[in-house]
C-alpha positions as CSV (number, residue, x, y, z in Angstrom):
1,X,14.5,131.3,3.6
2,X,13.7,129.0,1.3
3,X,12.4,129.6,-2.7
4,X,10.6,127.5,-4.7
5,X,11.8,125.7,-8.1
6,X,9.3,125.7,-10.7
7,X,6.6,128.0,-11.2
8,X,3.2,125.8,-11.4
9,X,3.8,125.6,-7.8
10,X,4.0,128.7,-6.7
11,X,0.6,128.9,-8.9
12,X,-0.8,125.8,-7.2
13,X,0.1,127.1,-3.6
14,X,-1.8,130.6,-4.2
15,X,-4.7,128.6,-5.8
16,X,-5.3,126.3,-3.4
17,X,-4.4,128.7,-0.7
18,X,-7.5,130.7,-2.4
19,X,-9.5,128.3,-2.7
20,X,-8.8,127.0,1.2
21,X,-10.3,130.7,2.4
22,X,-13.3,131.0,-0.2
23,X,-14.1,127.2,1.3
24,X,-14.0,128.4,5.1
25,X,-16.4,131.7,4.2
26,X,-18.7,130.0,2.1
27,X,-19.3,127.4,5.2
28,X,-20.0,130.2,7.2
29,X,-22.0,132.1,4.8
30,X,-24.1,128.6,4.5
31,X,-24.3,128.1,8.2
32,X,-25.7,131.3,8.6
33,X,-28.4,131.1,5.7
34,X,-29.6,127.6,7.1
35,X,-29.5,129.7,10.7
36,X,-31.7,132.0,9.0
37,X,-34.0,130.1,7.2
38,X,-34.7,128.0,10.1
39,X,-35.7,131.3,12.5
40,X,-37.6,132.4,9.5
41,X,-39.3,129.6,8.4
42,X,-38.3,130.5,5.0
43,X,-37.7,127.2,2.2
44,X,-35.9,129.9,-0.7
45,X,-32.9,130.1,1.7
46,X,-32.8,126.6,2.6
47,X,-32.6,125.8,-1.2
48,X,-29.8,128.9,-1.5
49,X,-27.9,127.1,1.9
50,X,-28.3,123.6,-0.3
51,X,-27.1,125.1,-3.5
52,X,-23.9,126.7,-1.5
53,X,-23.7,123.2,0.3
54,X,-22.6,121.7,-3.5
55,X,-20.6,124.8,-4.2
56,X,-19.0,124.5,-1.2
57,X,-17.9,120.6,-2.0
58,X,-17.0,121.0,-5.8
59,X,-15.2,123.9,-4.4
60,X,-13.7,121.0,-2.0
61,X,-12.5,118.6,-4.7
62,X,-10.9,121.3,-6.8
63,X,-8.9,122.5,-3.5
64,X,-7.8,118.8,-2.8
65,X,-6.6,118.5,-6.2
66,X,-4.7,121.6,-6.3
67,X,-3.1,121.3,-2.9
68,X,-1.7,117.9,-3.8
69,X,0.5,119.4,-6.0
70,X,1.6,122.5,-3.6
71,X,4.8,121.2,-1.8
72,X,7.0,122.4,0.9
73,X,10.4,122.8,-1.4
74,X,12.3,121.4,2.1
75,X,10.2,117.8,3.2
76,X,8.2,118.3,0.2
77,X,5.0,117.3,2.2
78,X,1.7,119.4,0.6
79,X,1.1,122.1,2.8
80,X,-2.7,123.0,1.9
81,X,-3.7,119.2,2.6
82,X,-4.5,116.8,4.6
83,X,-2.6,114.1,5.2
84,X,-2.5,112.7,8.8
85,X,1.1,113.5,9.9
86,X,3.0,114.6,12.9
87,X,3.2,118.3,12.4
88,X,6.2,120.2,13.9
89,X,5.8,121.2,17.7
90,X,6.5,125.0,17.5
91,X,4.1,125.3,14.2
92,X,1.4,127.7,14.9
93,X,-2.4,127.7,14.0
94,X,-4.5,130.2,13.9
95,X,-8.8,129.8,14.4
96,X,-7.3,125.9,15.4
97,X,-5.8,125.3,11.7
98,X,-2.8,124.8,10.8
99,X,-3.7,125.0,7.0
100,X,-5.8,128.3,7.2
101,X,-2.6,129.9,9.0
102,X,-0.3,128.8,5.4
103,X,-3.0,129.8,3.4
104,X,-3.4,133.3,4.8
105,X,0.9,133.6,4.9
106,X,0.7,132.7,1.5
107,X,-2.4,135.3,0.4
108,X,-1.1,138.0,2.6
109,X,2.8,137.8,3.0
110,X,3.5,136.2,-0.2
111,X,5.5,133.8,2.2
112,X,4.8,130.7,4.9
113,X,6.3,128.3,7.3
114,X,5.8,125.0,6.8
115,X,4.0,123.4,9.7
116,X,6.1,120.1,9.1
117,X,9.0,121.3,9.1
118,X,8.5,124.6,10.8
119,X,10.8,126.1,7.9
120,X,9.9,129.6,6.1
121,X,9.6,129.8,2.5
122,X,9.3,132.4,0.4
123,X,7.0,132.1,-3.4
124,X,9.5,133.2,-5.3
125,X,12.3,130.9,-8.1
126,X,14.7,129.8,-6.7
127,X,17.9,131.4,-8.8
128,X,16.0,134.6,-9.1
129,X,16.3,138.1,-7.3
């Protein structure tokens, strides 16, 4: 299993891991208010779904700024982003996302596998117990 080497990443991987979940329940929480306000004919929840809309894509930027900087300590590819490669064929998703699987490891194990290169790491220094 592999550790990490500096501590700002470990930081950076539970943040944007964070960050990645808050984003996916606030789009449902907004899908479900414009749901509502639409059956209901009600304009003060359309303004609350518009106002969680922006939330939701500040919330967006900051996460895509973050997860740049969280790397795989192996292929060092960012685990929490985007970017358009061939992910390894025995990596798993779960809910059809490879990135909300890592981000859940990370929140709830306190570990992941890569879904590059389908290697487990651990968030701890490297050198340490």
């Amino acid at each position: 299993m592999h550790r990490l080497r500096h501590a700002h990443t470990i930081r950076s991987l539970r943040m944007a891991a964070l960050l990645l979940c808050l984003k996916r329940l606030l789009i449902a929480l907004a899908a479900f208010l414009f749901l509502s306000s639409f059956l209901t004919n009600d304009k003060q929840l359309t303004l609350y779904g518009l106002g969680l809309v922006g939330v939701i894509l500040l919330l967006a930027l900051i996460q895509l700024l973050v997860a740049s900087a969280a790397k795989c300590p192996l292929c060092l590819m960012p685990v929490l982003s985007r970017k358009g490669c061939a992910k390894n064929s025995s990596a798993k998703r779960f809910l059809g996302s490879h990135r909300l699987r890592v981000a859940l490891s990370i929140l709830l194990k306190g570990s992941f596998r890569c879904p590059y290169c389908n290697e487990p790491t651990i968030l701890r220094l490297k050198g340490l117990p």
